[in-house]
C-alpha positions in Angstrom: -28.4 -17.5 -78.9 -29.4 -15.8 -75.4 -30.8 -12.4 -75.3 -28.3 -10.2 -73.4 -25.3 -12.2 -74.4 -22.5 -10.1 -75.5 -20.6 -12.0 -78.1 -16.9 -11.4 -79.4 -16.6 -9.5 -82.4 -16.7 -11.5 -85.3 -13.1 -10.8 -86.3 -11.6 -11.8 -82.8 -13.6 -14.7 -83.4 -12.1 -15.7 -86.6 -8.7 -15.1 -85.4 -9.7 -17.4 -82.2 -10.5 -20.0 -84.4 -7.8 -20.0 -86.6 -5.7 -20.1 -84.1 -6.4 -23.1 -82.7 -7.9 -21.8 -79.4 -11.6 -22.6 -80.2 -12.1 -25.8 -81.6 -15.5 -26.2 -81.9 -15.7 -28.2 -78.9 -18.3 -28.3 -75.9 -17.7 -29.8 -72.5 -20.1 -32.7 -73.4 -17.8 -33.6 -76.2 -14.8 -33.4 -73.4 -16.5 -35.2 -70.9 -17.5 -38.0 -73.6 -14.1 -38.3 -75.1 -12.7 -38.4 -71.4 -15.3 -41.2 -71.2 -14.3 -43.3 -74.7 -10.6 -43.1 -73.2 -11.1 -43.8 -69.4 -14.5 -45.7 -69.1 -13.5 -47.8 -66.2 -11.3 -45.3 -64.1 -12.4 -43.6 -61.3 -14.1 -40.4 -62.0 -15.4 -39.0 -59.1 -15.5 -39.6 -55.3 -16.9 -38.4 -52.4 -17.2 -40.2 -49.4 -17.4 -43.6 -50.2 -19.1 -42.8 -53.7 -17.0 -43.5 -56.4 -17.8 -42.9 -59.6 -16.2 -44.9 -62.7 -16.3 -42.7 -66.3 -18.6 -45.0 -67.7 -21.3 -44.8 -64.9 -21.0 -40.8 -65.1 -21.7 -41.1 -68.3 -25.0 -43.0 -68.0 -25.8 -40.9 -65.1 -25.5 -37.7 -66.9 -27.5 -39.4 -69.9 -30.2 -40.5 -67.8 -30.5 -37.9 -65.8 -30.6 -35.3 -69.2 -33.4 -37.3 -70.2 -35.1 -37.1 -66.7 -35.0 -33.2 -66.4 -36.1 -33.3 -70.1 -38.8 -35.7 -69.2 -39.8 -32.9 -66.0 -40.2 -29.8 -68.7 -36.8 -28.8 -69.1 -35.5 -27.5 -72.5 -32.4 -26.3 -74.6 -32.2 -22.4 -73.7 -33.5 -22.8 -70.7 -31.8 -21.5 -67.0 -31.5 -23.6 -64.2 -30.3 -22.2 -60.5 -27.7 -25.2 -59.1 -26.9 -24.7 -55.4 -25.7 -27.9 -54.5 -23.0 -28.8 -52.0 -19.6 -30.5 -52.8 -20.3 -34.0 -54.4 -21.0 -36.1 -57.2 -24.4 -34.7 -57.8 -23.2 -31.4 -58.9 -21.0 -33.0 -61.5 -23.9 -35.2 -62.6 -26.2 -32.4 -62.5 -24.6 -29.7 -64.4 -23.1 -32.3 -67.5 -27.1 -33.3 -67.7 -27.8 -29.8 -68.3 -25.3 -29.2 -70.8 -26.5 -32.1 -72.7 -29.9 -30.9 -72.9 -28.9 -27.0 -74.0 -29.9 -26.1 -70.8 -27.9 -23.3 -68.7 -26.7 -24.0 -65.1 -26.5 -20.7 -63.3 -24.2 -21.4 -60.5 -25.0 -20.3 -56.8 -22.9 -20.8 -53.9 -23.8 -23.2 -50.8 -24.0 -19.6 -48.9 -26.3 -18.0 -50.7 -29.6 -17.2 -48.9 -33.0 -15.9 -49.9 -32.0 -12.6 -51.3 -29.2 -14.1 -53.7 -31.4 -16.7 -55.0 -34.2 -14.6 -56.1 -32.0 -12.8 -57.4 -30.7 -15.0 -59.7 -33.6 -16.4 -60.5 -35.1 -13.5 -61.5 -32.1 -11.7 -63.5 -31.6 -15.5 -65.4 -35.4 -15.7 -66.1 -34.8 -19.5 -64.5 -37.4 -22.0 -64.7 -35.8 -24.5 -62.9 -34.0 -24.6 -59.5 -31.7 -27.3 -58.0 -30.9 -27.3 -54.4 -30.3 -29.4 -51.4 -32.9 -30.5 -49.0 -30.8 -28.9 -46.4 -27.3 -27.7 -45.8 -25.4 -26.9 -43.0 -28.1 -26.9 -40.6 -30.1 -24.6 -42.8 -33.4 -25.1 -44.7 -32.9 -24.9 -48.4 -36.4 -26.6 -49.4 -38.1 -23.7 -47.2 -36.1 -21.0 -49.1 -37.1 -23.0 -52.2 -40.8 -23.1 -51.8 -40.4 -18.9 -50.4 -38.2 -17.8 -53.9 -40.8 -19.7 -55.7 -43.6 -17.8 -54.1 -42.0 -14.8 -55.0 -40.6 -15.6 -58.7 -42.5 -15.5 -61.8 -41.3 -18.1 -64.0 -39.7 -20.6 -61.7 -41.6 -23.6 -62.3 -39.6 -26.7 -61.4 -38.0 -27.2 -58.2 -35.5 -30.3 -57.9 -33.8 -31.4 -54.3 -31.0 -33.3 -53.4 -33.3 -35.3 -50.7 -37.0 -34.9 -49.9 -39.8 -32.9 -49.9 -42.8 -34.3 -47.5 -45.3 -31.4 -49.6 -44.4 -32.8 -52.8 -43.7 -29.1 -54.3 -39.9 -30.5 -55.7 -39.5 -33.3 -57.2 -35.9 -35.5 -55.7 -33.1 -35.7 -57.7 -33.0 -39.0 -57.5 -36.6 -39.2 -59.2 -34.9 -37.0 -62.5 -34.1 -40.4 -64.2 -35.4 -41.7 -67.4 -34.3 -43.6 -70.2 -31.5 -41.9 -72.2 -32.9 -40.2 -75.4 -31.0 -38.8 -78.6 -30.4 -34.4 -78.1 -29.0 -32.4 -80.0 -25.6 -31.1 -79.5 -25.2 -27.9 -78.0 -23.5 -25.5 -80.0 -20.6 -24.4 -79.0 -20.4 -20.6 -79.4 -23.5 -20.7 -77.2 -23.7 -19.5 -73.6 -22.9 -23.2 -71.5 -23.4 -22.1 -67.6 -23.1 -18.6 -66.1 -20.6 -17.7 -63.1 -20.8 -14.8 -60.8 -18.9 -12.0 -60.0 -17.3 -11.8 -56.9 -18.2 -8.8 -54.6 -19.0 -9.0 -51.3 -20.9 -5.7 -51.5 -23.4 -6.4 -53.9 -25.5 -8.4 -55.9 -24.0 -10.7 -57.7 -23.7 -10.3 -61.7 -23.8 -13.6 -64.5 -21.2 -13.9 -66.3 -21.7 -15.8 -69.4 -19.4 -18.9 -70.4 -19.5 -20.6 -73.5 -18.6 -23.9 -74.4 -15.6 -22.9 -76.4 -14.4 -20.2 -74.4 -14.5 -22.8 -71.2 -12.7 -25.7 -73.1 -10.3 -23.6 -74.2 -9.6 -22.1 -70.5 -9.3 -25.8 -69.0 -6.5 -27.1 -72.1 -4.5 -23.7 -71.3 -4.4 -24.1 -67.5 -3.4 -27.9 -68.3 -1.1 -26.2 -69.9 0.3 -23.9 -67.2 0.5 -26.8 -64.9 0.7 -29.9 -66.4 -2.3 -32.3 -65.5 -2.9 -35.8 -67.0 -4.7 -39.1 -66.3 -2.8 -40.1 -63.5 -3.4 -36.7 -61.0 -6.2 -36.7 -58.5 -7.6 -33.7 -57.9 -8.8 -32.1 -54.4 -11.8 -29.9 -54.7 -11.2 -28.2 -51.7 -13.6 -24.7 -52.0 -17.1 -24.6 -53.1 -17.0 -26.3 -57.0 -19.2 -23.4 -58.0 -16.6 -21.3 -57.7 -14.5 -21.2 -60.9 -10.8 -21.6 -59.2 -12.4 -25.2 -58.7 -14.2 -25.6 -61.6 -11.9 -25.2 -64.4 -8.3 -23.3 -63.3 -7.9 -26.3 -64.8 -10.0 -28.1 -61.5 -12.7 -30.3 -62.0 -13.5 -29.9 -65.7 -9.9 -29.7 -66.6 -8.9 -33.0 -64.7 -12.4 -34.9 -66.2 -11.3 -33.9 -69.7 -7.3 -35.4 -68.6 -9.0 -38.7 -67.5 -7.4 -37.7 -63.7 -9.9 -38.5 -60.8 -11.7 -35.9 -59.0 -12.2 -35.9 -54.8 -14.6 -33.9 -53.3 -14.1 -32.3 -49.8 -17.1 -31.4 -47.9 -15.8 -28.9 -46.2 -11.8 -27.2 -46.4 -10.8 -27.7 -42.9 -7.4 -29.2 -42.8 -9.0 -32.2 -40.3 -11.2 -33.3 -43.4 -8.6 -32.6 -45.9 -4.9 -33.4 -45.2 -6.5 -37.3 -44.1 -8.1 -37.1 -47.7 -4.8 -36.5 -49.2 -3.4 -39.3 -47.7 -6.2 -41.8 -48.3 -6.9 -40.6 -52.1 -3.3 -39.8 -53.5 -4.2 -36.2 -53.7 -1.5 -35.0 -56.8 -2.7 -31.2 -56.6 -5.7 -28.9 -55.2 -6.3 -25.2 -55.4 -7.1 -23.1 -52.3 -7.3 -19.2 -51.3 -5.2 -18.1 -49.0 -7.3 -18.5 -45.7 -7.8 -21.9 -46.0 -3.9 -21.9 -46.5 -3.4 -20.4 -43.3 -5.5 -22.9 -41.7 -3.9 -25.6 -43.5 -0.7 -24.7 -42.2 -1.8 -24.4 -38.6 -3.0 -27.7 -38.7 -0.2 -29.2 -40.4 1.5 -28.6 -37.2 0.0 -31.3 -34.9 -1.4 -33.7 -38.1 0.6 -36.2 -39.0 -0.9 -37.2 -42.4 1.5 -38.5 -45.3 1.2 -35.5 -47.8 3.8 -37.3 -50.5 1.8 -38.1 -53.1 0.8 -33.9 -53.7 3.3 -32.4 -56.6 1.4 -28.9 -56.1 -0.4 -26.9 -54.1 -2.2 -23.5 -55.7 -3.2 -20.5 -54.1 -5.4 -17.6 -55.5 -7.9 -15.3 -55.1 -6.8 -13.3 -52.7 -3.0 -11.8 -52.0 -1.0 -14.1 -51.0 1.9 -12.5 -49.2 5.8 -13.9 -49.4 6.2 -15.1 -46.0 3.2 -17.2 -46.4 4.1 -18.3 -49.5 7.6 -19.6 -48.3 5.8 -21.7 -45.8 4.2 -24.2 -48.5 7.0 -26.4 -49.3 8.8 -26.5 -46.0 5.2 -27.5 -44.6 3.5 -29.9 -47.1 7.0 -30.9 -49.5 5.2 -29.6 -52.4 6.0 -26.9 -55.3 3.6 -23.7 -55.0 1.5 -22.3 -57.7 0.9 -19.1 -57.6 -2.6 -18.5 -59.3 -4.3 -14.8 -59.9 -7.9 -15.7 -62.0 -11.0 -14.3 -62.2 -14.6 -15.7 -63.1 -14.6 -12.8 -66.3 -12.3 -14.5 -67.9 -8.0 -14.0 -67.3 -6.0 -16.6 -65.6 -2.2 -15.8 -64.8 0.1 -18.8 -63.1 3.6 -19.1 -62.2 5.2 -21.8 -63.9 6.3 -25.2 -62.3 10.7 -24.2 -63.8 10.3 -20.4 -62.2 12.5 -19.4 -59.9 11.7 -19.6 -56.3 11.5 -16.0 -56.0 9.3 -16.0 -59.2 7.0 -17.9 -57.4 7.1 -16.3 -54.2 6.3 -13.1 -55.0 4.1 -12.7 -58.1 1.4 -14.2 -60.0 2.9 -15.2 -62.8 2.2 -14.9 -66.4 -1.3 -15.8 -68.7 -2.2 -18.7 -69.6 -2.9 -17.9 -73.1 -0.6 -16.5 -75.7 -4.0 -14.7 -77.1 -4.4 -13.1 -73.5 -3.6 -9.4 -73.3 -3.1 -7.5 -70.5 -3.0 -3.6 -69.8 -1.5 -1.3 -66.8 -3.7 1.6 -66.9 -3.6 4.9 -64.7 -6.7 7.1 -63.9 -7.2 8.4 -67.2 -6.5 4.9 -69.2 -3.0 5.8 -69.5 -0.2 2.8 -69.8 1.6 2.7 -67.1 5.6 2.1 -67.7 6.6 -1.1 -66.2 6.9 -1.6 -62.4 4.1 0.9 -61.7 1.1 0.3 -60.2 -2.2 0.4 -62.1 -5.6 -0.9 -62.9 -5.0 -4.3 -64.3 -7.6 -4.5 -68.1 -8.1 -8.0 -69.7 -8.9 -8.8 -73.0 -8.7 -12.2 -74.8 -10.5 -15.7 -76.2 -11.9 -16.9 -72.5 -13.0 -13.2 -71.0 -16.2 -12.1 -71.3 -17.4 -9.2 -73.4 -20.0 -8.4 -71.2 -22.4 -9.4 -68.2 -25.7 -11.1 -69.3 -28.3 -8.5 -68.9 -26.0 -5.8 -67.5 -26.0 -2.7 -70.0 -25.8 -0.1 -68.1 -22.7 -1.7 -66.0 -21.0 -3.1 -69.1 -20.9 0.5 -69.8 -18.7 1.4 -67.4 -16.9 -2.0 -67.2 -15.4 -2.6 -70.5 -13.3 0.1 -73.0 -14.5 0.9 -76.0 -12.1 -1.7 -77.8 -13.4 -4.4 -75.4 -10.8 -4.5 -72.6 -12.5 -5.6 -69.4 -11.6 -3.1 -66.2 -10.7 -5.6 -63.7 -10.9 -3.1 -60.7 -7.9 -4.9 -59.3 -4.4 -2.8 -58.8 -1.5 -4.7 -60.5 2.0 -4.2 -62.0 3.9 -5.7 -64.2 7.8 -6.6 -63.4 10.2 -6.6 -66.4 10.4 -10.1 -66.6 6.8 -9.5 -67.8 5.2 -11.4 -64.7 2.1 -10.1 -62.7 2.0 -9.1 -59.5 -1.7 -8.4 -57.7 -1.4 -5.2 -55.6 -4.9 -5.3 -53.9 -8.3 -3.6 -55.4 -9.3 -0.6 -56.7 -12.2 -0.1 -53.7 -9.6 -2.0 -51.2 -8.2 1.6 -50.2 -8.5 3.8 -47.2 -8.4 7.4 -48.1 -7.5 8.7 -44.4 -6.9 12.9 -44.5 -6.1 12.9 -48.5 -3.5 10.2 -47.9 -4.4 6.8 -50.0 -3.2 3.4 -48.0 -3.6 -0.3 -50.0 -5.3 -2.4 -47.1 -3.3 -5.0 -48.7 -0.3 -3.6 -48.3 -0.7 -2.7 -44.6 -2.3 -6.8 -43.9 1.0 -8.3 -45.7 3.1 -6.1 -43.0 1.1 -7.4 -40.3 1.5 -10.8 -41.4 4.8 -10.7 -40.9 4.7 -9.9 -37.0 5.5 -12.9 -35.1 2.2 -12.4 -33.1 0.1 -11.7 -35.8 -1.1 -15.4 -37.6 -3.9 -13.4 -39.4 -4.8 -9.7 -40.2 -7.3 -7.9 -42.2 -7.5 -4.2 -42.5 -10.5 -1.7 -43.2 -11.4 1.9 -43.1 -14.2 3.5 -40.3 -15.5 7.2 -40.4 -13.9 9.8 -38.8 -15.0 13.7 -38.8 -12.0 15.1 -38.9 -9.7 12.3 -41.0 -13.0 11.4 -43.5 -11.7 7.4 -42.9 -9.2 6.1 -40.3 -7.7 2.6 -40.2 -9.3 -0.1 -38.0 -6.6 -3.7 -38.5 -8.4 -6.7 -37.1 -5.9 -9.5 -36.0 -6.3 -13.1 -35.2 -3.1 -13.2 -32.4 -0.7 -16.2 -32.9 -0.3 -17.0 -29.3 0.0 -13.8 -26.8 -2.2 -10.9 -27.9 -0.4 -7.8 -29.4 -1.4 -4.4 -28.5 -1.6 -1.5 -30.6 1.4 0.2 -30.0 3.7 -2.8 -29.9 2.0 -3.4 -33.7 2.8 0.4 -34.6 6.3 0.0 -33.4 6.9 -3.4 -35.3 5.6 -1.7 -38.4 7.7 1.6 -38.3 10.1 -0.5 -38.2 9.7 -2.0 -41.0 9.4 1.1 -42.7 5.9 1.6 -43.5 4.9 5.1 -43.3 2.9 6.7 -39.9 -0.1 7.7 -41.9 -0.2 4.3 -43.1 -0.3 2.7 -39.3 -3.4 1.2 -37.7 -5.7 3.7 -35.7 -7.4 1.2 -34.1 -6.6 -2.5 -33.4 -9.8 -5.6 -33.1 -8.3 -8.8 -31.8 -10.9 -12.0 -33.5 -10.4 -15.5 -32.8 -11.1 -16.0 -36.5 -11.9 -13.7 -39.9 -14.9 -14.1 -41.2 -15.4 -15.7 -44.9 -17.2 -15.0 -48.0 -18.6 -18.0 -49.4 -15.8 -18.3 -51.9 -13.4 -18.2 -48.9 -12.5 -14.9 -48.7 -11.9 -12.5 -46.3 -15.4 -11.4 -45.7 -14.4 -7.2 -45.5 -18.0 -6.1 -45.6 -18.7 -7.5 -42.3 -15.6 -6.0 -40.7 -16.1 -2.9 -41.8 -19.7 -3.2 -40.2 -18.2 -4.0 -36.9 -15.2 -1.5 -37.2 -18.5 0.7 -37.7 -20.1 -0.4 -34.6 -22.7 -2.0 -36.2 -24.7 -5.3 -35.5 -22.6 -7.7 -37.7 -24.1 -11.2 -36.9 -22.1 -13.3 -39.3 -18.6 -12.2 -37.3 -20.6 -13.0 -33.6 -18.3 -16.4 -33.8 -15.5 -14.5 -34.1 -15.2 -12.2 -31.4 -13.5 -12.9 -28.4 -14.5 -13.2 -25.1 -15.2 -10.3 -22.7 -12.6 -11.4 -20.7 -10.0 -11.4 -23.6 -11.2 -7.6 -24.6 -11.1 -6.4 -21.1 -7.1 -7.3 -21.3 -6.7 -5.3 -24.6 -7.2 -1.8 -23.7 -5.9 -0.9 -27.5 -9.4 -2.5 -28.8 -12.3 -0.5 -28.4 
């Protein structure tokens, strides 16, 4: 067992156990029953790769026995940072054949992240591409190597003239007998999701993860016969296992990757594949929905469409079946651990407005106030997690998992939530997601969902910017549907609608875009740069031109 793993105690274990929830199984046993069942179907495809059952099987095997082959070993950690695609897939199962433990980065992660995670795994090995995007992964390879002590094997999707990484398509070998992995024991690590630090591992075992695919399954029924979308990067777990990738492997369904999730790629690849369901965040949604507009793809064959990760807002949500003739899912997850879905016979409004209830039976919630206090129901609170598929603590994070968990194990989920009385959740915004302007406290998400209902708003995200006198004012930055509002039109609209004045927008930034975290979500560190003033390179693309700011006297 890994050093700085925080296991459940032994009792919640037991109970676990005996309950039917861990069953001893590990994803290589779920990939090889899916593979004793379904060995001729279609696994996997991207492009114009497809991959049968049976061949991902022998690729996994072989290529187990090729990284074992190269030096690598049960126990140890390997950095994946691979694109969309079959490789991943074939990748990461090798790894959990051999014991080994994938520690998943995201295609956007740069220099900084990666020796990071090198260094807080202790990882010996380090998969990447060749490049990405336009950008040079083998050069940030052969740099974090220079600089990490440990990381001896480099392996890249593609070549390497120098012949410091060896290509993945070199990691092949005969297959060879391993030993199964155990499946209380750490399988692959996830990260946290904060934009405004470091990332943190989060552990995932073999049972826990099983178990998290069969209950989403369960939530929204998946068999042999759906075709999955992988729409946003696979690392992330939303695509993973919510019940995504793993979860439709281990159903015998086929999985399509999608290179990238604009909706010119993807609503063509709905059409082509079948596409049954995908899972998207709610700015990818928004594009989806533009573009839906003047695409004419066939979107029949898709039952459901889910949407997490961030707030989605009613009026949005309403816009899904009228758009794409599918049922939404409403999904509210997070890498630690709880998943809560609405459920395919809820009532529309169900649906439209919260996130539904856990997957689990074993999952249990809590509405706390600012001294841990339950909060009666209705009331908004921090939302605490405890349960059979959320962590216990970060790998090597003491000091944090201090401050991040109760003393009975509860894990503080820093997001605000409240519970209605029919018991389902409803995602309120984050703790840190609040503007404290004169005293007065204002949810950034509440003030974005009012924009978003303004006819010449099509997207809005809000932050805070100093002030001497106020401590923080607001600054909303708006992506105009069509004629460009100004700032006291968007006051007006939202008094209103009753939202109070100290809750209006000092400022107004017209975009042509919001800029996005590499899981697809409104990237609010680099707003808040620019609302700053700042240099804020990665939002560059986004701002319009001088022109368009010289006729919007409201932005400064």
């Amino acid at each position: 067992m890994l050093e700085g793993f925080t296991r459940w105690p032994e009792d919640l274990a037991e109970r676990y156990r005996a309950e039917g929830h861990w069953r001893g199984e590990s994803l290589v046993d779920l990939l090889d029953t899916a593979v004793r069942t379904h060995g001729p179907k279609t696994a996997v495809v991207c492009g114009d790769r497809r991959i049968r059952y049976d061949e991902l099987d022998l690729l996994t095997r072989r290529t187990a026995a090729g990284l074992h082959a190269r030096g690598i070993r049960s126990g140890d950690r390997v950095v994946v940072q691979l694109p969309n695609g079959a490789d991943f897939v074939v990748v990461c199962f090798a790894l959990f054949r051999l014991g080994a433990k994938p520690v998943f980065a995201l295609p956007a992660h740069r220099e900084q992240e990666i020796r990071h995670l090198c260094e807080l795994s202790g990882a010996v090995g380090y998969v990447f591409p060749e490049a990405h995007h336009g950008f040079d992964h083998l050069a940030l390879a052969h740099r974090v190597q220079d600089h990490v002590r440990g990381l001896r094997h480099l392996f890249v999707l593609g070549k390497d003239a120098d012949g410091g990484a060896v290509p993945l398509a070199e990691v092949d070998a005969e297959p060879v007998d391993l030993p199964a992995p155990d499946p209380s024991d750490v399988a692959f690590f996830l990260l946290s999701g904060g934009t405004t630090a470091l990332p943190k591992l989060i552990p995932r075992t073999h049972d826990d993860y099983t178990y998290q695919v069969r209950a989403a399954r369960e939530a929204c029924p998946v068999d042999g016969e759906d075709v999955y979308l992988a729409v946003l990067p696979v690392e992330f777990n939303f695509t993973w296992g919510c019940p995504g990738v793993v979860g439709v492997l281990g159903a015998g369904g086929t999985v399509v990757m999608a290179t990238d999730p604009t909706p010119e790629l993807c609503l063509p690849l709905i059409e082509r594949e079948g596409v049954t369901f995908t899972s998207v965040v709610p700015s990818v949604l928004q594009l989806w929905l533009e573009g839906s507009q003047w695409l004419d793809s066939d979107l029949g064959s898709l039952r459901f469409l889910q949407v997490g990760s961030a707030k989605l807002y009613p009026e949005t949500a309403a816009r899904v079946e009228p758009a794409f003739g599918c049922r939404l899912q409403q999904v509210f997850g997070m890498a630690e651990g709880l998943l809560t879905f609405t459920r395919p016979d809820d009532p529309t409004e169900t649906v439209l407005t919260t996130q539904g209830r856990p997957v689990s039976p074993a999952d249990e919630i809590r509405i706390v106030d600012e001294q841990d206090r339950e909060a009666s129901v209705g009331t908004i609170g921090e939302l605490l997690a405890r349960g059979p598929y959320t962590l216990r603590g970060y790998y090597r994070a003491p000091e944090h998992n201090r401050r991040a968990f109760t003393e009975d194990g509860f894990y503080r989920s820093g997001d605000l939530a409240r519970l209605t009385p029919e018991g389902n959740l409803v995602i309120e915004g984050r703790i840190k997601d609040v503007i404290i302007r004169g005293g007065d406290k204002i949810s950034a998400a509440e003030v974005e969902g009012h924009l978003l209902t303004l006819d010449s708003v099509a997207r809005a995200a809000v932050v805070p910017y100093p002030d001497e006198f106020l401590g923080e004012r607001t600054c909303a930055f708006v992506v105009p549907a069509g004629e460009v509002p100004a700032l006291p039109d968007v006051k007006a609209a939202l008094e209103d609608r009753g939202l109070a004045a100290y809750k209006l927008p000092d400022r107004l930034e017209i975009l042509t875009g919001l800029p996005l975290t590499g899981l697809g979500k409104i990237d609010k560190k680099v707003l808040a740069a620019l609302a700053r003033g700042e240099t804020a390179p990665a939002a560059a693309d986004f701002l319009p031109s001088p022109a368009a700011r010289a006729a919007d006297p409201d932005s400064d």
